[in-house]
N, CA, C and O atoms as CSV, one atom per row, in Angstrom:
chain,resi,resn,atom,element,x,y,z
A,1,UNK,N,N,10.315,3.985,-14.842
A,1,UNK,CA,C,9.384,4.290,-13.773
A,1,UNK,C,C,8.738,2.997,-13.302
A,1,UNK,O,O,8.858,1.934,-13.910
A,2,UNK,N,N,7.973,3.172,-12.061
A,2,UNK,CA,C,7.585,1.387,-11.545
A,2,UNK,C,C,6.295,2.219,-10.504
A,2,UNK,O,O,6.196,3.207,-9.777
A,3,UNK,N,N,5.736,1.457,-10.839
A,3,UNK,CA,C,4.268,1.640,-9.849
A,3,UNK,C,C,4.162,0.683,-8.831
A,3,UNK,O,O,3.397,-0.276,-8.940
A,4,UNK,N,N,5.174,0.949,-7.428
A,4,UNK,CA,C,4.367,0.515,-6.473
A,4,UNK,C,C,3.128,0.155,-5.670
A,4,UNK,O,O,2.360,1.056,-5.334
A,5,UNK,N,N,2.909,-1.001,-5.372
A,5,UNK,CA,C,1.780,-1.406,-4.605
A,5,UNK,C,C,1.799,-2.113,-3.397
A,5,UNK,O,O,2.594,-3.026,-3.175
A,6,UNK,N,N,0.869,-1.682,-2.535
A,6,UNK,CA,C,1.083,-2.262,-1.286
A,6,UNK,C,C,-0.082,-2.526,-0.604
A,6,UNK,O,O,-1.103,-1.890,-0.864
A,7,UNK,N,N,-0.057,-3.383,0.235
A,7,UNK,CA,C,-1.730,-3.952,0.591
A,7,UNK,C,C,-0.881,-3.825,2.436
A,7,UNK,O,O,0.082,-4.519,2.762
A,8,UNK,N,N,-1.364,-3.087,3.091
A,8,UNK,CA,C,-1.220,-3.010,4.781
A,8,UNK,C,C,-2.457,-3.450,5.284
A,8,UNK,O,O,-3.480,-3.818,4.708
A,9,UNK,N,N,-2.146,-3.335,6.533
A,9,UNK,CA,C,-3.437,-3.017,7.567
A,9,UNK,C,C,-3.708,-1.632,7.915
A,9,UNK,O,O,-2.876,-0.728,7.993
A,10,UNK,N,N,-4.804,-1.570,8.091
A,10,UNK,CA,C,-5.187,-0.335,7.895
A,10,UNK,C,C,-4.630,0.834,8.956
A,10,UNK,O,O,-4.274,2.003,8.804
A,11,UNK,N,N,-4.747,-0.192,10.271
A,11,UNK,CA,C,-3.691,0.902,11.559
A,11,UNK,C,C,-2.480,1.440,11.092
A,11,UNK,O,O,-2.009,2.474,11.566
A,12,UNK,N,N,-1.905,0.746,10.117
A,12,UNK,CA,C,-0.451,1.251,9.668
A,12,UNK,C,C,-0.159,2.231,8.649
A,12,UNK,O,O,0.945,2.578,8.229
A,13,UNK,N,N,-1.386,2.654,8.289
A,13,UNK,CA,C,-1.148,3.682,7.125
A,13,UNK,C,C,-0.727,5.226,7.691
A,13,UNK,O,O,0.115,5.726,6.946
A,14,UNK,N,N,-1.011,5.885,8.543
A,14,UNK,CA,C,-0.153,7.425,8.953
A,14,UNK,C,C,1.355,6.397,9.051
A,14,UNK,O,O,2.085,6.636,8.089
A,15,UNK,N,N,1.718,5.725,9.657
A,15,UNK,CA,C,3.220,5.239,9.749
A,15,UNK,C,C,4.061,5.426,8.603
A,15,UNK,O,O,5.069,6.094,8.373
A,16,UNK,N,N,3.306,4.595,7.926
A,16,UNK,CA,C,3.707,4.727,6.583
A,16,UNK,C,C,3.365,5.749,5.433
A,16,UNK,O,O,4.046,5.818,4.410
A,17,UNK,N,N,2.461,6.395,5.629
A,17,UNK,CA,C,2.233,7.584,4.724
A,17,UNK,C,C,3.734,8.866,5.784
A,17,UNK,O,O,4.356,9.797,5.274
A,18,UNK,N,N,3.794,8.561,6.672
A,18,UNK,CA,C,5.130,9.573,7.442
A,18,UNK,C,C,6.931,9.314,6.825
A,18,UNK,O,O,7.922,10.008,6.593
A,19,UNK,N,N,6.530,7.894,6.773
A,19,UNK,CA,C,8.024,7.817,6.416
A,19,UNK,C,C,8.191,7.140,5.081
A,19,UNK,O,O,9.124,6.372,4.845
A,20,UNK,N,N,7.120,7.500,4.100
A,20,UNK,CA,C,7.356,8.001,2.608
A,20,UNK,C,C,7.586,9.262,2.518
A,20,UNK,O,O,8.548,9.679,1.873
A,21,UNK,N,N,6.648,10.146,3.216
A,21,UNK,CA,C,7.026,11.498,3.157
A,21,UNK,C,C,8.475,11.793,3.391
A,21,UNK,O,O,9.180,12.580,2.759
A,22,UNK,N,N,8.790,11.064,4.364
A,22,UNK,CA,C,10.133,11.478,5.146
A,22,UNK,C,C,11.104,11.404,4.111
A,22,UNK,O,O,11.861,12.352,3.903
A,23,UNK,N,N,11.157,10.057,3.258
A,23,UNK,CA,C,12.103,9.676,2.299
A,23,UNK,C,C,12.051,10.582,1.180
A,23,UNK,O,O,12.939,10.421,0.343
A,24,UNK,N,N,11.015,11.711,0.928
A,24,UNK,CA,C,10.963,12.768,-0.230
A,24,UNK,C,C,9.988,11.995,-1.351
A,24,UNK,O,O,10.500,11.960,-2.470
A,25,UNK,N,N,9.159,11.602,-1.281
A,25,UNK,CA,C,8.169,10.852,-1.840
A,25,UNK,C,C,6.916,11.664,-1.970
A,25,UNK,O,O,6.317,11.489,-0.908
A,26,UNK,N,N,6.257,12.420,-2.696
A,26,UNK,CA,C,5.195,13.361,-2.559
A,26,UNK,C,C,3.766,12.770,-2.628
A,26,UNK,O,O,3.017,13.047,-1.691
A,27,UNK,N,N,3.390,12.138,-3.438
A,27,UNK,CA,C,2.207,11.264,-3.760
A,27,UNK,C,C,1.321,10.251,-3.650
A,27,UNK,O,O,1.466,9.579,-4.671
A,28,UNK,N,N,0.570,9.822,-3.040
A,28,UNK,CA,C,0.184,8.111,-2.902
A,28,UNK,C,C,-1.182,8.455,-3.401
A,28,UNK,O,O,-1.747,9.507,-3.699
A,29,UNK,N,N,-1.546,7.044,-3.384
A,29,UNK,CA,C,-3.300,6.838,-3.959
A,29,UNK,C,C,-3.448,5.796,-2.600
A,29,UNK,O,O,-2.715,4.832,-2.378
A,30,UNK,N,N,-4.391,6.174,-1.906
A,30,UNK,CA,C,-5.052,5.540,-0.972
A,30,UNK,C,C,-6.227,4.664,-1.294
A,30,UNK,O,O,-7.108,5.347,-1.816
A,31,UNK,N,N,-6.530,3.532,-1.188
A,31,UNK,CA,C,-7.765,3.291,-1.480
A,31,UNK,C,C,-8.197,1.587,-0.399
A,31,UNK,O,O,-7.658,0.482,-0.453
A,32,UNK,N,N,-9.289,2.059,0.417
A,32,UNK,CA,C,-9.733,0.664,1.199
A,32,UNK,C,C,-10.689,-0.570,0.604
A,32,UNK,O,O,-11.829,-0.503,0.144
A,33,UNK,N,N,-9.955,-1.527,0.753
A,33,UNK,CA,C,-10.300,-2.840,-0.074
A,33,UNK,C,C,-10.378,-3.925,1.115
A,33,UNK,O,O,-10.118,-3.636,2.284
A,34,UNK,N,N,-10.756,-5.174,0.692
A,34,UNK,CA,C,-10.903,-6.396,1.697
A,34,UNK,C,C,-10.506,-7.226,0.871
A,34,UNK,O,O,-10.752,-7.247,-0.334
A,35,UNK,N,N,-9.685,-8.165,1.665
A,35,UNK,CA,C,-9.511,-9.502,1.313
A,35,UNK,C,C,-8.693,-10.282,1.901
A,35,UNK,O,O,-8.351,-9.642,2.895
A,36,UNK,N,N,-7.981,-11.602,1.915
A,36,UNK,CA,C,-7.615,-12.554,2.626
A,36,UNK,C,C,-6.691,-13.134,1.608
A,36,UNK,O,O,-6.852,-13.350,0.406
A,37,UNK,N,N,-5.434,-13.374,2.606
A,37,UNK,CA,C,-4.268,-14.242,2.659
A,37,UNK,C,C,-4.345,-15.327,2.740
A,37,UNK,O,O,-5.268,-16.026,2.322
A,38,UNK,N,N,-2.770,-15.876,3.647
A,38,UNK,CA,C,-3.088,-16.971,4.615
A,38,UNK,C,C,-3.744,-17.067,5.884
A,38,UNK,O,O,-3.729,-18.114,6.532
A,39,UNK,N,N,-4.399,-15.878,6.325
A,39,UNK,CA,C,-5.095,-14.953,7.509
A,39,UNK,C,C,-6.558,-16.340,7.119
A,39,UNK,O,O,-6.820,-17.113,8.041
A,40,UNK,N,N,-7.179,-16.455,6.061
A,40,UNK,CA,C,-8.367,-16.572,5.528
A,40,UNK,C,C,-9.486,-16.394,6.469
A,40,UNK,O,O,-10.426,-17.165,6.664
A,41,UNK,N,N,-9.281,-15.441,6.933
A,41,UNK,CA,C,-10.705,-14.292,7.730
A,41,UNK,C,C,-10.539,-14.740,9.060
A,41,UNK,O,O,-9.455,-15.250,9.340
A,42,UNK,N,N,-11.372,-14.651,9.895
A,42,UNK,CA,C,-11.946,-15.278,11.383
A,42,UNK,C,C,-13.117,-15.151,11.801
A,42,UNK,O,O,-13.988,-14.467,11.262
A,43,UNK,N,N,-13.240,-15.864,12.892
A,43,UNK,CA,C,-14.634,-14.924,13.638
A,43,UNK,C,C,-14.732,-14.326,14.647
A,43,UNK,O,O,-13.850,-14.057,15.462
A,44,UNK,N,N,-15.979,-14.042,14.658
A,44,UNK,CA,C,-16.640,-12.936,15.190
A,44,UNK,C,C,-17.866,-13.414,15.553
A,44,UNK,O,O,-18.472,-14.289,14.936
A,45,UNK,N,N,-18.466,-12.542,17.112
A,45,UNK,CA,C,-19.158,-12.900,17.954
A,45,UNK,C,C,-19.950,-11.190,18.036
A,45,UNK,O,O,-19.626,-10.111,18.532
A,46,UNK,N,N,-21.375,-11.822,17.080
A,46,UNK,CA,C,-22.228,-10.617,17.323
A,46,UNK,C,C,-23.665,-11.037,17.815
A,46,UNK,O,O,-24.286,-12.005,17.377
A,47,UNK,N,N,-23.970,-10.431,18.496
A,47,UNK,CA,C,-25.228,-10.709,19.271
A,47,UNK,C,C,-25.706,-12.096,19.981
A,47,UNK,O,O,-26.889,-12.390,20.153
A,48,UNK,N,N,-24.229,-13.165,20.494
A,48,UNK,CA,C,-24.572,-14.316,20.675
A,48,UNK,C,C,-24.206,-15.554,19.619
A,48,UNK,O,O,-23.752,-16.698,19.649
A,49,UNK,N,N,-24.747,-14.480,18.578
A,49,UNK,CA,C,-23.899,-15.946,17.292
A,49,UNK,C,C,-22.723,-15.312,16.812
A,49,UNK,O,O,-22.346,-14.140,16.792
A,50,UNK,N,N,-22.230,-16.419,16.420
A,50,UNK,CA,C,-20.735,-16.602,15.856
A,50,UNK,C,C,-20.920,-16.760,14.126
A,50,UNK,O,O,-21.569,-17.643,13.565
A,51,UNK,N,N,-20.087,-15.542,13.409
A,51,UNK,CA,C,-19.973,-15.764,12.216
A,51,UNK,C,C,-18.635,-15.932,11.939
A,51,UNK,O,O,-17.712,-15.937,12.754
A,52,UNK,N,N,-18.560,-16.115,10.329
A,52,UNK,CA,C,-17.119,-16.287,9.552
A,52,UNK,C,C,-16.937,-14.781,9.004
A,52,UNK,O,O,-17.933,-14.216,8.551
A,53,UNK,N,N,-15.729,-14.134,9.031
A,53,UNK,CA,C,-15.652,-12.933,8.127
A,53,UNK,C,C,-14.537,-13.404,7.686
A,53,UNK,O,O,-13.545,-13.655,8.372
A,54,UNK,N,N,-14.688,-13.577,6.228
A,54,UNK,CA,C,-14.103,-13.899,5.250
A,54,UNK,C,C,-12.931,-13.314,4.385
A,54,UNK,O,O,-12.002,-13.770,3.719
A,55,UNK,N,N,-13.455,-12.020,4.738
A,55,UNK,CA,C,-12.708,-11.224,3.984
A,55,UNK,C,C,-12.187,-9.586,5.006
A,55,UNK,O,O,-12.981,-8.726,5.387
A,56,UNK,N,N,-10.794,-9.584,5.209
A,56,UNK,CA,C,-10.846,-8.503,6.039
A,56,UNK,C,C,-10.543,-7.213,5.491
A,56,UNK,O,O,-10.325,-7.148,4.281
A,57,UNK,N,N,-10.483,-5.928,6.362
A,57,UNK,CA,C,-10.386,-4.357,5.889
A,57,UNK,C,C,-8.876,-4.699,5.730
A,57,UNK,O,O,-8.301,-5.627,6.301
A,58,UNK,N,N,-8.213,-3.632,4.696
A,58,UNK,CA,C,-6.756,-3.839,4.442
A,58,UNK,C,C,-6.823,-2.850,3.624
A,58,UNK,O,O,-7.768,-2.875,2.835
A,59,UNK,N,N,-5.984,-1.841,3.565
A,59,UNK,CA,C,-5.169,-0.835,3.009
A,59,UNK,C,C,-4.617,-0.648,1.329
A,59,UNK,O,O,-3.398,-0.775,1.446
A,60,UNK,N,N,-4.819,-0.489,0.327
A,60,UNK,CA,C,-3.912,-0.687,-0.500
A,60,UNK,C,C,-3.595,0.730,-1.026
A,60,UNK,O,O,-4.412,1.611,-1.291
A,61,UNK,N,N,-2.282,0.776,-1.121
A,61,UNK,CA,C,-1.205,1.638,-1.340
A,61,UNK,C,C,-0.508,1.918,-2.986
A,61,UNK,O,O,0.549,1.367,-3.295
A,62,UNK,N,N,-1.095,2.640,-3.751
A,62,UNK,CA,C,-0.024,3.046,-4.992
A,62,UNK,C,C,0.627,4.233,-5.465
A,62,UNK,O,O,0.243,5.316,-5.906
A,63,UNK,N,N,1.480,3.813,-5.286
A,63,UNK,CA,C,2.830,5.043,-5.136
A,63,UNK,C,C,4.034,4.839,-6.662
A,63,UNK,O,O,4.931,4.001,-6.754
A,64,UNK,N,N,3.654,5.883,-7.676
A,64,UNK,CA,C,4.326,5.958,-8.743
A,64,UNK,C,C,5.776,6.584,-8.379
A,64,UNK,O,O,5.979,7.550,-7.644
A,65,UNK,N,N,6.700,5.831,-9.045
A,65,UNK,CA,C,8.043,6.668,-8.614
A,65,UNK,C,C,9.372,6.393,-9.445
A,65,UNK,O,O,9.603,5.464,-10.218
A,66,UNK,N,N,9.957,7.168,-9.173
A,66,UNK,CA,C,11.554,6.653,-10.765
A,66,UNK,C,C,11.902,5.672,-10.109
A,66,UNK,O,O,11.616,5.493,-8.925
A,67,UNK,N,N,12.548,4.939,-10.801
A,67,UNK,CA,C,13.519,3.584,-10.958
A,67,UNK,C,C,14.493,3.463,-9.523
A,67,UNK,O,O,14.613,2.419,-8.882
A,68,UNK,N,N,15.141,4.748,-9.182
A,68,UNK,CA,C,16.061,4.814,-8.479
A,68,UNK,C,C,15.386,4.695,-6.950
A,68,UNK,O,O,15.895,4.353,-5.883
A,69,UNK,N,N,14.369,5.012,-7.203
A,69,UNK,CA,C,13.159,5.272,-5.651
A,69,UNK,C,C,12.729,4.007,-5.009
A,69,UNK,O,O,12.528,3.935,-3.796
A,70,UNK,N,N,12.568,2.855,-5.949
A,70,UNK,CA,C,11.987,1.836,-5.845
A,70,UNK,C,C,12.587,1.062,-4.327
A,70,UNK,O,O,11.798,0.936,-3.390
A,71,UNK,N,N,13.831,0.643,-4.218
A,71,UNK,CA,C,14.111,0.195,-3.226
A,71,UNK,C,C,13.845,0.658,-2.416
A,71,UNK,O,O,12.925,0.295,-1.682
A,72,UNK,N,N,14.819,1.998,-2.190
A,72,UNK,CA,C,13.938,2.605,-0.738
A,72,UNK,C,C,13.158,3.251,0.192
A,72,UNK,O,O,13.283,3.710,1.328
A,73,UNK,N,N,11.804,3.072,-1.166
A,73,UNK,CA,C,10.726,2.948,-0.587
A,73,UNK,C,C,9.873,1.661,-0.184
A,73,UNK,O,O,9.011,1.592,0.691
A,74,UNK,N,N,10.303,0.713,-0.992
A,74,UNK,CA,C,10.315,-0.642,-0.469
A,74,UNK,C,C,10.221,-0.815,0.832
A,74,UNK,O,O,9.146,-0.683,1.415
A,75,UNK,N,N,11.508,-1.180,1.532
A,75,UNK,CA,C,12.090,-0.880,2.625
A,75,UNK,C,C,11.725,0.346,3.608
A,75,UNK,O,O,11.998,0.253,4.804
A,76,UNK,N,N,11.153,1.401,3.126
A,76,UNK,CA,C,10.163,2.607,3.904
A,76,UNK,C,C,9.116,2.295,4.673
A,76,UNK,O,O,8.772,2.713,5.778
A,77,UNK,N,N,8.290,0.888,3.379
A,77,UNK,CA,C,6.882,0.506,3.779
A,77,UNK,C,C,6.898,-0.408,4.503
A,77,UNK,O,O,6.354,-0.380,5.607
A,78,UNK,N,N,7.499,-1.368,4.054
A,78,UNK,CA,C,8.268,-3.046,4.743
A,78,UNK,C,C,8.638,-2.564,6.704
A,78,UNK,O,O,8.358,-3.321,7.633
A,79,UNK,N,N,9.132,-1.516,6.832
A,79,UNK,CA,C,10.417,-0.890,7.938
A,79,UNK,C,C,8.558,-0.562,9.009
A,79,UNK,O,O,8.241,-1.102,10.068
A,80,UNK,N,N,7.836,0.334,8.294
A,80,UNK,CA,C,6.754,0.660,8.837
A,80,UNK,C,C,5.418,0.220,8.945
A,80,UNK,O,O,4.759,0.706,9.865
A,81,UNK,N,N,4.757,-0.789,8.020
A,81,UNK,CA,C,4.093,-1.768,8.292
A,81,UNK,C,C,3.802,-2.718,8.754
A,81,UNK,O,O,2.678,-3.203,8.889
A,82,UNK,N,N,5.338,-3.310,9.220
A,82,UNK,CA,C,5.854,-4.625,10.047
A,82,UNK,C,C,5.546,-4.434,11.257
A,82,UNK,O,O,5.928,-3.592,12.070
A,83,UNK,N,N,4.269,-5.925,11.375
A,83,UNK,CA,C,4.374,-6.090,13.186
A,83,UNK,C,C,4.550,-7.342,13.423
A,83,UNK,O,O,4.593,-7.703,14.599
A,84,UNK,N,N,4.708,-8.401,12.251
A,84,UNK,CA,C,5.575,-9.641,12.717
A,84,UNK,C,C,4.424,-10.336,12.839
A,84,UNK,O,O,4.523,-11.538,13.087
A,85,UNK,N,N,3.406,-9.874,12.725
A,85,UNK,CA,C,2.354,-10.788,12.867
A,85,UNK,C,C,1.487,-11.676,11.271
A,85,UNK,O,O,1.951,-11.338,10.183
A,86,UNK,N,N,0.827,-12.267,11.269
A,86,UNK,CA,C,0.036,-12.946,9.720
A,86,UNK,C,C,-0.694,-11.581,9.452
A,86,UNK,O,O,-1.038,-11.006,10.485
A,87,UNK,N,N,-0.945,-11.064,8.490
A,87,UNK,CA,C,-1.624,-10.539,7.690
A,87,UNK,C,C,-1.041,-9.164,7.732
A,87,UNK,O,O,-1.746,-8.160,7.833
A,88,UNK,N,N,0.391,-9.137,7.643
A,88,UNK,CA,C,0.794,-7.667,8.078
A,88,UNK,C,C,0.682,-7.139,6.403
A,88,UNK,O,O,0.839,-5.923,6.291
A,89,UNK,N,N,0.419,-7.930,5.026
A,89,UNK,CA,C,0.470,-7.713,3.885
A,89,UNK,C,C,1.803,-7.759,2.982
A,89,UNK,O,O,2.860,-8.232,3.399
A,90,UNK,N,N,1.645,-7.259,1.805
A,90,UNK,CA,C,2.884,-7.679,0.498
A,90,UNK,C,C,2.805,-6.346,-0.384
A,90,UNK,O,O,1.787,-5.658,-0.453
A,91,UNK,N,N,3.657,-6.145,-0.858
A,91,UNK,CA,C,4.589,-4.954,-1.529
A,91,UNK,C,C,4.529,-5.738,-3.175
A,91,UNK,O,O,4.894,-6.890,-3.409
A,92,UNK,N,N,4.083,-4.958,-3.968
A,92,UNK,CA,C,4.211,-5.241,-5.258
A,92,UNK,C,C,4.525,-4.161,-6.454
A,92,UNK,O,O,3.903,-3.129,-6.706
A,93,UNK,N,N,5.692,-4.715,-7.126
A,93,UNK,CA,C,6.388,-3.658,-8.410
A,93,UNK,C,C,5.832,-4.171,-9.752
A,93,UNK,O,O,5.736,-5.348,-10.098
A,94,UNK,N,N,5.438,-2.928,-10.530
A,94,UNK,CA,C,4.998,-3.208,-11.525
A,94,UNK,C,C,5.691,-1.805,-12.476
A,94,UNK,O,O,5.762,-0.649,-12.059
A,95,UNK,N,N,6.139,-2.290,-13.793
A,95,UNK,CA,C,7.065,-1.322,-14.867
A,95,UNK,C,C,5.726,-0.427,-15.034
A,95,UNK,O,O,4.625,-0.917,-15.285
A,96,UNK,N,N,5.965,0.891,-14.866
A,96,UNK,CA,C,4.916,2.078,-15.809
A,96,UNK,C,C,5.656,2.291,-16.318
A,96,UNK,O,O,6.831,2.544,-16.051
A,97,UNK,N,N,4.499,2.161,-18.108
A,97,UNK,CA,C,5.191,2.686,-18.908
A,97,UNK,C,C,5.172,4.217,-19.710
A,97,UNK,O,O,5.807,4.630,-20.681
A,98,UNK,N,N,3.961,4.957,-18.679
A,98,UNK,CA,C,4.201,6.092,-19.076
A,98,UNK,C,C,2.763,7.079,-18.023
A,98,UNK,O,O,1.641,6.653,-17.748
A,99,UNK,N,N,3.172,7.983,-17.781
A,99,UNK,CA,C,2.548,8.839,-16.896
A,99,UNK,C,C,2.739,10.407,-17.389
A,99,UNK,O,O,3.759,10.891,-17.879
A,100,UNK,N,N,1.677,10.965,-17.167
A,100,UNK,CA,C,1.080,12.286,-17.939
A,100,UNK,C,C,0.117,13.045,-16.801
A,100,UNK,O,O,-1.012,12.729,-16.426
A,101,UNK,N,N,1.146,14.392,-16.302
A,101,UNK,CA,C,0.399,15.291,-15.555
A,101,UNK,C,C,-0.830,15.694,-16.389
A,101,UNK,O,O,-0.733,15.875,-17.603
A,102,UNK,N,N,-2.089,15.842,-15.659
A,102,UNK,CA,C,-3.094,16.190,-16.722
A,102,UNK,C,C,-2.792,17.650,-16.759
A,102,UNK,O,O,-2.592,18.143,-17.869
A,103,UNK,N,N,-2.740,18.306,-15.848
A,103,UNK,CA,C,-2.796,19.524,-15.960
A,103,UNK,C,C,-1.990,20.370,-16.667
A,103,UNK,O,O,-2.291,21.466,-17.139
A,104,UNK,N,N,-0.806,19.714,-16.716
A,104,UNK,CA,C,0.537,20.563,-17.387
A,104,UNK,C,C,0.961,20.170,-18.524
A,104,UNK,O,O,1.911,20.630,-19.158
A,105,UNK,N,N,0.106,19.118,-18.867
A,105,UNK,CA,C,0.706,17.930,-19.859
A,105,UNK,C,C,2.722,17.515,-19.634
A,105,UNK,O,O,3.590,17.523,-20.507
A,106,UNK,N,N,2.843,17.226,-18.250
A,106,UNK,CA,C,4.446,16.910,-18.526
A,106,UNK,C,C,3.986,15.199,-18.402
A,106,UNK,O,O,2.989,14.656,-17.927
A,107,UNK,N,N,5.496,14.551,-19.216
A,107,UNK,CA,C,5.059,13.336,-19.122
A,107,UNK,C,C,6.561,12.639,-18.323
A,107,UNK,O,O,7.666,13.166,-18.199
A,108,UNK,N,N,6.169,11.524,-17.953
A,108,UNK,CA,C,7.117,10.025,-17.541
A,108,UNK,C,C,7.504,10.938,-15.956
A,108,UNK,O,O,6.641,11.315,-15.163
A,109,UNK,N,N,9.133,11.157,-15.779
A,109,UNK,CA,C,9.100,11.865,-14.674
A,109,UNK,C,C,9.065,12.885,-14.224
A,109,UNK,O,O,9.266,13.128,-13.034
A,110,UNK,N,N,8.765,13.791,-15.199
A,110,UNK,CA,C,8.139,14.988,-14.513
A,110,UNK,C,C,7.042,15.032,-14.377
A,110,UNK,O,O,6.699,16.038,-13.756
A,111,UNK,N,N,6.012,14.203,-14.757
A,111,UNK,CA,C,4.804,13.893,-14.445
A,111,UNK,C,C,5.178,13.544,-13.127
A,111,UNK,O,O,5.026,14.617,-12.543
A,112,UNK,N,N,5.522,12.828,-12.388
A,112,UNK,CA,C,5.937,12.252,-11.163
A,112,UNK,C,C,6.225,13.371,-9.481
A,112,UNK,O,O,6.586,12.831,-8.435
């Protein structure tokens, strides 16, 4: 099993929450975070003055899934997050080594 992660922009998440679904993918964990790339923030013009924002809104994405899933959902998120521009974000795999429905107690992939 491998625990996907993914850091988008935030406009791109129905895109991509559509064509995980599409691929037969049931699950994600949504959660909104900030931070900076090679983007390292910009500014912004409020009330006359000009600040630094340092750190921007960005998406992060974790999506548990079997071994066999991994690529192409990869390529799901990559296909639908992409606008070619700096800070479109990065896709990250990490081995789980074990997952447990609470409710049913099933574990690894039928937990899944």
């Amino acid at each position: 099993m491998k625990l996907v992660t993914a850091i988008i922009k935030p406009f791109k998440l129905d895109d991509v929450r559509e064509v995980i679904s599409d691929i037969g993918i049931d699950g994600l964990t949504v959660t909104e975070v900030k931070g900076f790339g090679r983007q390292k923030g910009h500014t912004e013009l409020y009330r006359g003055a000009e600040y630094q924002v340092d750190f921007l809104p960005k998406v992060k994405l974790e999506i548990a899934v079997q071994d066999d899933q991994v690529e192409r959902l990869i390529e799901a998120i990559v296909g639908a997050a992409k606008t070619g521009k700096i800070g479109d974000g990065k896709v990250f795999v990490y081995d789980l080594l074990q997952a447990v429905r609470i409710r049913t107690g099933e574990v690894d992939d039928e937990a899944l």
